[in-house]
MARVEX-316532 format. One line per field, with one value per residue (C-alpha): residue in three letters; chain; x, y, z. Coordinates in nm, 2 decimals. Layout:
r	ALA:...;
c	A:...;
px	X:...;
py	Y:...;
pz	Z:...;
REM end
This chain:
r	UNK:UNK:UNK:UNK:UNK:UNK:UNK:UNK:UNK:UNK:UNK:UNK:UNK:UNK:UNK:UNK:UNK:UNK:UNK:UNK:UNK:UNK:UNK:UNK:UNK:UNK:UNK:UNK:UNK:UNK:UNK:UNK:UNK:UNK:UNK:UNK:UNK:UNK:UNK:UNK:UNK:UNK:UNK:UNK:UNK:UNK:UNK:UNK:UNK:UNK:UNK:UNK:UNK:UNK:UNK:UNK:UNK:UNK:UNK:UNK:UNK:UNK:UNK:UNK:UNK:UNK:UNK:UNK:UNK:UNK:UNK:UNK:UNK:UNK:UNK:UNK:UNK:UNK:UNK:UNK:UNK:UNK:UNK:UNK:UNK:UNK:UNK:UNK:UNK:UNK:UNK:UNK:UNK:UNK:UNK:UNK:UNK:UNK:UNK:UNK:UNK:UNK:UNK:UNK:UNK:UNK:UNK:UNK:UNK:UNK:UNK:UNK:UNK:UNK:UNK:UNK:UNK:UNK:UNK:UNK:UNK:UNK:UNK:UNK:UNK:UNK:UNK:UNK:UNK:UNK:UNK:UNK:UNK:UNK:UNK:UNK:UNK:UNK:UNK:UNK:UNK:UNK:UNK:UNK:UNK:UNK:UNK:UNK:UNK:UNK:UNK:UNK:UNK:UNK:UNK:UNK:UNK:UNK:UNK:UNK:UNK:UNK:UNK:UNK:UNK:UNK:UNK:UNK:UNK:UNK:UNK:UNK:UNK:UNK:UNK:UNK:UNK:UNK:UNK:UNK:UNK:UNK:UNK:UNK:UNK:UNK:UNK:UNK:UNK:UNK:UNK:UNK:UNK:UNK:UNK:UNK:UNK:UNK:UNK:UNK:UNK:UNK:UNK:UNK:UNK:UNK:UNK:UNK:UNK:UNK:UNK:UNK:UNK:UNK:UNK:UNK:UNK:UNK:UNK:UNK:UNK:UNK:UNK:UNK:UNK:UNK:UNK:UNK:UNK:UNK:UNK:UNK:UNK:UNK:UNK:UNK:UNK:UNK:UNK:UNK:UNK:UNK:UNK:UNK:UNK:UNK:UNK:UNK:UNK:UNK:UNK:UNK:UNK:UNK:UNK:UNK:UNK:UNK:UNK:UNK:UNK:UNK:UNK:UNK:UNK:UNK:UNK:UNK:UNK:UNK:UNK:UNK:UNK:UNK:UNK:UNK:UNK:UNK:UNK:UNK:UNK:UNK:UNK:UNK:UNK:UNK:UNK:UNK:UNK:UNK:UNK:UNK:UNK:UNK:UNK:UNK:UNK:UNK:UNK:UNK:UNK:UNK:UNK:UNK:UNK:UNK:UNK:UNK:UNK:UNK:UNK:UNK:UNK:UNK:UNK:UNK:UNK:UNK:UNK:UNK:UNK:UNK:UNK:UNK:UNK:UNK:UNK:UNK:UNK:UNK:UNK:UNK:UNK:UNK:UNK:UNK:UNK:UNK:UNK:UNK:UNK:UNK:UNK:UNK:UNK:UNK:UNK:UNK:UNK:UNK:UNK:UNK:UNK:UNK:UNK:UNK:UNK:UNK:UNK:UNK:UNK:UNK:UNK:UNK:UNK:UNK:UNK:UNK:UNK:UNK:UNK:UNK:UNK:UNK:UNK:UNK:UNK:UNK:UNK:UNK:UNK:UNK:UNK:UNK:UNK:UNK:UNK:UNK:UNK:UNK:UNK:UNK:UNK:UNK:UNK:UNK:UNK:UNK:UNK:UNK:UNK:UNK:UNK:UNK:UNK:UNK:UNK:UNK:UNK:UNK:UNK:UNK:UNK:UNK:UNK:UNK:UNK:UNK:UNK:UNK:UNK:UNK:UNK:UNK:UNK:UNK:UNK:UNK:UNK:UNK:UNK:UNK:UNK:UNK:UNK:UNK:UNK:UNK;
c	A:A:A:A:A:A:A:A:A:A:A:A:A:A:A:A:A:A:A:A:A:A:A:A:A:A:A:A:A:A:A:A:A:A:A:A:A:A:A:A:A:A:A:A:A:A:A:A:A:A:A:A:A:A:A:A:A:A:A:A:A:A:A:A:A:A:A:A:A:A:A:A:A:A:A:A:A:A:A:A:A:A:A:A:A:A:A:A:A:A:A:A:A:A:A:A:A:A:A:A:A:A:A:A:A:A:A:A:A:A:A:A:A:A:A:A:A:A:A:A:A:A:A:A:A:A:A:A:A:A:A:A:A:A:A:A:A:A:A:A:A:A:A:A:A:A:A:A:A:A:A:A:A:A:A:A:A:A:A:A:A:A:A:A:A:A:A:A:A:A:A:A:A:A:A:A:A:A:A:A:A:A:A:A:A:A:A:A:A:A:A:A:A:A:A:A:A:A:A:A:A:A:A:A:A:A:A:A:A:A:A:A:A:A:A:A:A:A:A:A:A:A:A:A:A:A:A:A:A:A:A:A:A:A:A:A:A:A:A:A:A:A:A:A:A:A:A:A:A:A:A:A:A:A:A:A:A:A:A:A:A:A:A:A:A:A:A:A:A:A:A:A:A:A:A:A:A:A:A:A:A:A:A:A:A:A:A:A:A:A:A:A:A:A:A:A:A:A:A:A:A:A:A:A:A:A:A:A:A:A:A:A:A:A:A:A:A:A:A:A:A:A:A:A:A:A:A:A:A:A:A:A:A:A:A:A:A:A:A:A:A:A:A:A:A:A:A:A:A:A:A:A:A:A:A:A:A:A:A:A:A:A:A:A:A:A:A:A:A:A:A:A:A:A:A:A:A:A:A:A:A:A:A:A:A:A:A:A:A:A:A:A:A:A:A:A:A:A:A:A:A:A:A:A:A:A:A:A:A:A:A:A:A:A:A:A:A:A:A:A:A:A:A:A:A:A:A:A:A:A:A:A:A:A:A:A:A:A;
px	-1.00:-0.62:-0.50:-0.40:-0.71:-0.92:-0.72:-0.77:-1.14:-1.17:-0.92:-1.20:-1.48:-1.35:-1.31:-1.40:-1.76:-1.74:-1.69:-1.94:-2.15:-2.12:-2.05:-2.15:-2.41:-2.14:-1.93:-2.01:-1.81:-1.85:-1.60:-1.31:-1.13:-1.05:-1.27:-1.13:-1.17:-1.54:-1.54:-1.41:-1.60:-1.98:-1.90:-1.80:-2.14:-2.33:-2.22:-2.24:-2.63:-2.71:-2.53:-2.50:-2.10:-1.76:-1.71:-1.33:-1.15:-1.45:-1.39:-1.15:-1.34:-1.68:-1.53:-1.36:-1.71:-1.84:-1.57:-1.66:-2.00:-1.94:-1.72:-1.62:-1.26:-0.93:-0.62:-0.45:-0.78:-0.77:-0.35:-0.46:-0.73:-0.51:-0.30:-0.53:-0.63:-0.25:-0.24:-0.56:-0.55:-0.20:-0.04:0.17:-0.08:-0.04:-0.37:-0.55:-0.83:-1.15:-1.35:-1.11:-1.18:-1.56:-1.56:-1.36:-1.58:-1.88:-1.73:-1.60:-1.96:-2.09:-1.86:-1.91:-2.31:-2.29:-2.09:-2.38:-2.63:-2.49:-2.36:-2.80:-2.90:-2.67:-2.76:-3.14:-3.14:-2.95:-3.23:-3.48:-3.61:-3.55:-3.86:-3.96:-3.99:-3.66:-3.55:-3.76:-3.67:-3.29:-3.34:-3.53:-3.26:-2.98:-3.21:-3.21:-2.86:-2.61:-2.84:-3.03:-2.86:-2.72:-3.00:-2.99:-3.37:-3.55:-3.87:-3.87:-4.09:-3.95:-3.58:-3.59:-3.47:-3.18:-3.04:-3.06:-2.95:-2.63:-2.59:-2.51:-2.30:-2.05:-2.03:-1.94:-1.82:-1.70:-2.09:-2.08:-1.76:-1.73:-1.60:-1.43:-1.64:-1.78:-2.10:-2.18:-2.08:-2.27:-2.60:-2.65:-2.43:-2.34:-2.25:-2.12:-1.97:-2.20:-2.31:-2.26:-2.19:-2.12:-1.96:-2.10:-1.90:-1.84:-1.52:-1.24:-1.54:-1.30:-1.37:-1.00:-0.95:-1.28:-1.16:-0.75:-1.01:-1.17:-0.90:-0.73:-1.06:-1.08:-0.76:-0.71:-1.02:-0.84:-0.99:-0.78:-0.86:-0.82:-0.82:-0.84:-0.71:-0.82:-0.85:-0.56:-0.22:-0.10:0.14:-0.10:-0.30:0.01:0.10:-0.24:-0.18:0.13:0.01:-0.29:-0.07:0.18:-0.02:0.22:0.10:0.11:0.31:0.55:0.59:0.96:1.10:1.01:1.13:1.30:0.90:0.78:0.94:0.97:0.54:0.55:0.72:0.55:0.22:0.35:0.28:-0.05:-0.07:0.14:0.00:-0.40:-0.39:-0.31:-0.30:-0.37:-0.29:-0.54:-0.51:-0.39:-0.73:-0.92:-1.02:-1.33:-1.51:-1.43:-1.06:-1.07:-1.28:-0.96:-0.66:-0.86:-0.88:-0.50:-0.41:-0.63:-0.41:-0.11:-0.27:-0.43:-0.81:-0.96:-1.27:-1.29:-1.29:-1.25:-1.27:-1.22:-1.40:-1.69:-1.65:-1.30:-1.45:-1.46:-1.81:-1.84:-2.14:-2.15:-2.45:-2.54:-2.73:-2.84:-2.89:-2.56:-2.38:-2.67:-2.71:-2.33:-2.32:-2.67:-2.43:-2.13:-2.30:-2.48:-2.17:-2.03:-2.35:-2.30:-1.94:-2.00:-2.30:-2.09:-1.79:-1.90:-1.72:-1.76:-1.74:-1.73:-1.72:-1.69:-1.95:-1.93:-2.22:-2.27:-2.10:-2.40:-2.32:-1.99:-2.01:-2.36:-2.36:-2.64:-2.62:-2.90:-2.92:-3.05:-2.70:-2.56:-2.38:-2.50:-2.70:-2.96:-3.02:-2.73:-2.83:-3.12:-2.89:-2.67:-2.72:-2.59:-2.52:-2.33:-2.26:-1.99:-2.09:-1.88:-1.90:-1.73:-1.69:-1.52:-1.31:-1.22:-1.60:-1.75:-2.14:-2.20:-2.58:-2.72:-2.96:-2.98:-2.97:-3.14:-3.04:-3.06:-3.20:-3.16:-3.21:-3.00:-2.65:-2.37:-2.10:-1.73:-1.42:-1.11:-0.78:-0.73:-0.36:-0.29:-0.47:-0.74:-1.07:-1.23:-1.07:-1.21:-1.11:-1.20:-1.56:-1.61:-1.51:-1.71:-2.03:-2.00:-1.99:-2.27:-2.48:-2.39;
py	14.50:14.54:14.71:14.40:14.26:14.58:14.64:14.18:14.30:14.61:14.44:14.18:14.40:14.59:14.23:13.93:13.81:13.53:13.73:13.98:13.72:13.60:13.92:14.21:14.28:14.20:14.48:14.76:15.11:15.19:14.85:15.05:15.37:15.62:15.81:15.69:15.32:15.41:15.56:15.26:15.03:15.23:15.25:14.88:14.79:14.97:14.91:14.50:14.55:14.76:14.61:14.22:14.24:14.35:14.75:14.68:14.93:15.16:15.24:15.54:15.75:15.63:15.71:16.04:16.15:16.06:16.25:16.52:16.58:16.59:16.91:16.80:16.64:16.87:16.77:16.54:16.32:16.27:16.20:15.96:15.81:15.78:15.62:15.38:15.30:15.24:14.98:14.80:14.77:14.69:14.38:14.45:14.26:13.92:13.71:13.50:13.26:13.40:13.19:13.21:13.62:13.54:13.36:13.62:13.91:13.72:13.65:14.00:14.07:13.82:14.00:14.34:14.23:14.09:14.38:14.61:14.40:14.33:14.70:14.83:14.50:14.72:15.01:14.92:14.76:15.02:15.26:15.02:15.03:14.63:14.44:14.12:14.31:14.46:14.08:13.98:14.28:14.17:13.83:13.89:14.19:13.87:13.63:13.91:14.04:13.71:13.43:13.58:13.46:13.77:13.83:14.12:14.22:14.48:14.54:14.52:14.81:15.06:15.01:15.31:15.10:15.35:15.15:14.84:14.98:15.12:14.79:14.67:14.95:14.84:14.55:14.56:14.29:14.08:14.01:13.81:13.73:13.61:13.30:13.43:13.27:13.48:13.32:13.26:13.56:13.77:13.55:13.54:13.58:13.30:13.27:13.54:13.53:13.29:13.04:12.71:12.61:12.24:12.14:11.78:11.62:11.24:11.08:11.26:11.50:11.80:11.90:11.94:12.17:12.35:12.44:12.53:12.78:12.93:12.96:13.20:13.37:13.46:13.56:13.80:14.02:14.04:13.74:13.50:13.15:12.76:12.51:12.14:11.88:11.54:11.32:11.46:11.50:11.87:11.81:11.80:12.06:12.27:12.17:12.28:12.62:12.61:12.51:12.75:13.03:12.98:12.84:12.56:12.19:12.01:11.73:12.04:12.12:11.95:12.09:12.46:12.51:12.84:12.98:12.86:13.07:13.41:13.35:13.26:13.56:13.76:13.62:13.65:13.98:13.93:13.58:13.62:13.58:13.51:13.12:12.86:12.47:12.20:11.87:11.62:11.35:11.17:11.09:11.12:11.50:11.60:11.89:12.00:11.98:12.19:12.43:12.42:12.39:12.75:12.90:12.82:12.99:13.28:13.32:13.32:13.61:13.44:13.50:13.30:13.44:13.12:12.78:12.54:12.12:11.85:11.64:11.54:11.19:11.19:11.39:11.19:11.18:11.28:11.08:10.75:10.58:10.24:10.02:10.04:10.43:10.52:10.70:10.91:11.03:11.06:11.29:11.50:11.55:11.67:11.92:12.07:12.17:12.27:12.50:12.63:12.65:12.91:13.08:13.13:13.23:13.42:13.28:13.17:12.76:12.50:12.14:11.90:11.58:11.35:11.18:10.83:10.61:10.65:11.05:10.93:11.10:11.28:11.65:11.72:11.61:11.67:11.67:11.30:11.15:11.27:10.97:10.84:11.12:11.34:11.54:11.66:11.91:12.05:12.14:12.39:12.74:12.66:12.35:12.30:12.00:11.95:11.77:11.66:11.61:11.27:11.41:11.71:11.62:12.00:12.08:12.14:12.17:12.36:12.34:12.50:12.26:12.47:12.86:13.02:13.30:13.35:13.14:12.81:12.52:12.65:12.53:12.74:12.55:12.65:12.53:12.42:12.33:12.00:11.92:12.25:12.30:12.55:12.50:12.81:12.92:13.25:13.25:12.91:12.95:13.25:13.05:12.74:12.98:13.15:12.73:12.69:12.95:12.90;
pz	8.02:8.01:7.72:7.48:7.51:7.44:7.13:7.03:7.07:6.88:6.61:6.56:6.57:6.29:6.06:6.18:6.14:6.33:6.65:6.59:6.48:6.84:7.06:6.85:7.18:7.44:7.24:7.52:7.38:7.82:7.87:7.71:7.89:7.60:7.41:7.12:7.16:7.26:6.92:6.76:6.89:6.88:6.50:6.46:6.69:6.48:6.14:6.20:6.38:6.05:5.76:5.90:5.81:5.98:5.93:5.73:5.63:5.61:5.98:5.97:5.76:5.97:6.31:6.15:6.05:6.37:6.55:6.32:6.39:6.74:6.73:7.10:6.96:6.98:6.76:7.03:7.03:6.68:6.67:6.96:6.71:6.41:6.61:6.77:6.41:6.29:6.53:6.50:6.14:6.08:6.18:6.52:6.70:6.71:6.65:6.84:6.83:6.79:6.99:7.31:7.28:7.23:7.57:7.74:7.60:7.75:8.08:8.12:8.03:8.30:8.61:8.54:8.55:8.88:9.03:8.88:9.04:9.36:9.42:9.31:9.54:9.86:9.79:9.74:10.11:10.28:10.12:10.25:9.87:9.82:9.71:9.56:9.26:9.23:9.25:8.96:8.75:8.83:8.72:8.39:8.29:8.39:8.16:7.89:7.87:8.01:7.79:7.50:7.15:6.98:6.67:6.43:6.34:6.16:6.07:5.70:5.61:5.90:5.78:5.48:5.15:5.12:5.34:5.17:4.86:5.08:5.22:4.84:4.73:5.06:4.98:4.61:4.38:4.66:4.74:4.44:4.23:3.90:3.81:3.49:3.28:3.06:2.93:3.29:3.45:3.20:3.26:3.66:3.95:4.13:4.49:4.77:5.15:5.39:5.08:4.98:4.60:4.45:4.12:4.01:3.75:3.62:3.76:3.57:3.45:3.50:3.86:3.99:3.64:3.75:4.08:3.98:3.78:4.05:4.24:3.96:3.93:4.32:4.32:4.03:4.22:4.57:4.76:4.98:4.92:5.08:4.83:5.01:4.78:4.97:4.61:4.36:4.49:4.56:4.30:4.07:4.15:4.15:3.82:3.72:3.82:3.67:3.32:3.36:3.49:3.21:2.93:2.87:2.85:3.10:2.94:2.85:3.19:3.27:2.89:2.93:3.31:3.20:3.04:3.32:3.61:3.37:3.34:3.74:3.80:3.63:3.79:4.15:4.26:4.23:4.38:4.65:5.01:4.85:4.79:4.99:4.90:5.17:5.10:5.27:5.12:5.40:5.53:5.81:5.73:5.86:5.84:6.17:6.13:5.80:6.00:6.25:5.99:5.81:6.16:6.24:5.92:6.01:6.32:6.10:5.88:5.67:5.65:5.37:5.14:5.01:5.07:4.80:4.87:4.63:4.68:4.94:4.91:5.09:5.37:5.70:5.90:6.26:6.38:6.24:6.12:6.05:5.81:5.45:5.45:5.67:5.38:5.29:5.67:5.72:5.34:5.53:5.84:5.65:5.42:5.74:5.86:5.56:5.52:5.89:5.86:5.55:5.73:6.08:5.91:5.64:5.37:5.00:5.05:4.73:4.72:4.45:4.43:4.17:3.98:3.89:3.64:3.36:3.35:3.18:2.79:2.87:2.79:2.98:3.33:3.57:3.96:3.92:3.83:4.17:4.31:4.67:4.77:4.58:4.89:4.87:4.62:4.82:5.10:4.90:4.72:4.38:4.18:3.87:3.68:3.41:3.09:2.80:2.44:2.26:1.97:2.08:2.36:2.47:2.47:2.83:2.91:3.19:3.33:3.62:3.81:4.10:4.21:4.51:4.41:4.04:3.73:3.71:3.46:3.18:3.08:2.83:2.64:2.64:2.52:2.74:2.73:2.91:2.81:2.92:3.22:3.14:3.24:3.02:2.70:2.64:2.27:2.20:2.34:2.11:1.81:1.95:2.02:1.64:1.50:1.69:1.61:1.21;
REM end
């Protein structure tokens, strides 16, 4: 490998988990020609077979200790490594796609093999040692090394549950973030990198709100998120934000221009660079070409946590189906890749669904209201629906129909701000939660 692309491959073995998902055994520390980059990259191998996840920003200090315990490395090896590291974790290089470096990781893979095996095929026949088992043994190594899929396995009870318990330390609150609202967040956590979560709500129910939510939520606790607005116009959404941001009305909006940019300001710093707003409402968005439109950001610096689309019923089918059924098939197709785009990619994914017209004024809604598609439910990790309250118009009832990973069937009632674009009111649903309990 020339130098650029041994420093594109040890960039993304350090923090992409789509590549490592796909070449973490092609990742050979022999391929690269400094010490140091062996380094590098043994600790990235070995930190993704072990923990399932990209090493970060954990690799200096894992490589230092490494280096450390060797007692073999002198102080220009380690100005080298420093360096190295600078580089590789800053942003002089200039990305590229991850799946073009996948297939050239592989091919370099593929060449060096055959040289190997032609070069111990010479050698064997000039030493008169070639037989028709040396063959086969050559074959079944090719078989095993150039084809096998790359699977991380361990047996449950050999792995020492230290580990585990490591494993959960490293990855911290970003496993599972909070969606800032407090009488959920204090009940279960909800859903982390690789899963799949959908927000069911009555047309108008309050989805677009819930989701301006989430992406203030995400962002105040460092991740990077792609909303998709394929319904509402991004003017709209942005005026969501606003309001929420600002805790102005929404109607208020145009009058208090001069509150508005001191609160933005104010809020910047903290937002800058982590959310990004993709107007799709253009149609024809499927979910391949979201997959794309996140990966082209990626290339631009921009590695989204999460993914946020409103909503599923805009979403554009690849296969097409006919007959009676065709919609239900075409929603089974599109929330298959949603669930694989989230899996491969490691990323937090949500999609709004909305129910049928008799959920309109319920405060309970269950899974059965979902509109076309009940499946649809089964094929993600966590559910929520939205229900209201006639009488008290800022009331929200949020119940929990599904959770693989926590409890389920349980619902909490909060308080919002709908005229001004809040989706939780933390004081209101204290006051609302002391009412109720009087």
């Amino acid at each position: 490998m020339d130098r650029e692309l041994r420093y594109q491959v040890l960039r993304a073995a350090i923090r992409d988990n789509a590549f490592l998902r796909d070449a973490w055994q092609d990742l050979d520390p022999e391929a690269f020609s400094s010490k140091e980059e062996q380094a590098v990259a043994d600790v990235c191998r070995r930190f993704f077979e072990k923990y399932g996840e990209p090493v970060g920003g954990l690799v200096r200090t894992l490589v230092e200790d490494k280096l450390n315990g060797t007692g073999k490395w002198g102080e220009e090896s380690k100005r080298k490594l420093g360096k190295l590291l600078d580089t590789l974790l800053g942003h002089k290089l200039e990305p590229v796609a991850v799946k073009a470096l996948i297939d050239r990781v592989k091919e370099l893979k593929r060449d060096t093999f055959y040289e190997r095996a032609v070069e111990e095929l010479i050698s064997s026949q000039e030493q008169g040692e070639l037989t028709p088992e040396k063959l086969a043994e050559l074959v079944e190594r090719a078989n095993r090394e150039l084809t096998a899929e790359p699977v991380i396995a361990h047996d449950y009870f050999d792995e020492p549950v230290r580990e585990r318990i490591k494993r959960r330390k490293l990855r911290g609150y970003r496993e599972y973030p909070m969606l800032d609202i407090e009488p959920l967040d204090s009940q279960i956590q909800v859903i982390g990198p690789g899963h799949i979560g959908m927000i069911l709500a009555p047309p108008g129910g309050g989805k677009g709100l819930c989701f301006v939510h989430f992406d203030i939520a995400y962002v105040l606790q460092g991740l990077r998120v792609l909303h998709f607005t394929l319904e509402d116009p991004i003017d709209l959404v942005e005026n969501r934000l606003d309001a929420a941001l600002c805790g102005i009305p929404l109607a208020k909006l145009k009058r208090q221009g001069k509150r508005v940019r001191k609160a933005f300001e104010a809020a910047k710093d903290k937002f800058r660079g982590k959310l990004r707003i993709v107007d799709a409402t253009d149609g024809g968005w499927t979910v391949s070409r979201m997959e794309r439109m996140a990966e082209q950001y990626k290339q631009n610096g921009f590695d989204a946590d999460a993914i946020i689309i409103d909503y599923d019923d805009e979403i554009v089918c690849e296969k097409q189906f006919k007959g009676e059924s065709a919609r239900r098939f075409e929603f089974a197709e599109i929330y298959r890749r949603l669930r694989r785009w989230a899996k491969n990619t490691n990323k937090i994914v949500w999609v709004a669904a909305q129910t049928t017209r008799q959920a309109v004024g319920l405060k309970v809604i269950s899974a059965k209201h979902v509109a076309e598609d009940y499946s649809k439910v089964r094929k993600v990790f966590f559910a929520m629906t939205i229900g209201s309250d006639p009488k008290r118009p800022d009331v929200r009832y949020l119940n929990i129909v599904k959770h693989r990973l926590d409890k389920a069937n349980f619902g909490v009632l909060i308080k919002s701000k709908y005229g001004s674009g809040i989706f939780y009111d933390p004081k209101g649903t204290e006051r609302l939660q002391r009412e109720e309990q009087t």
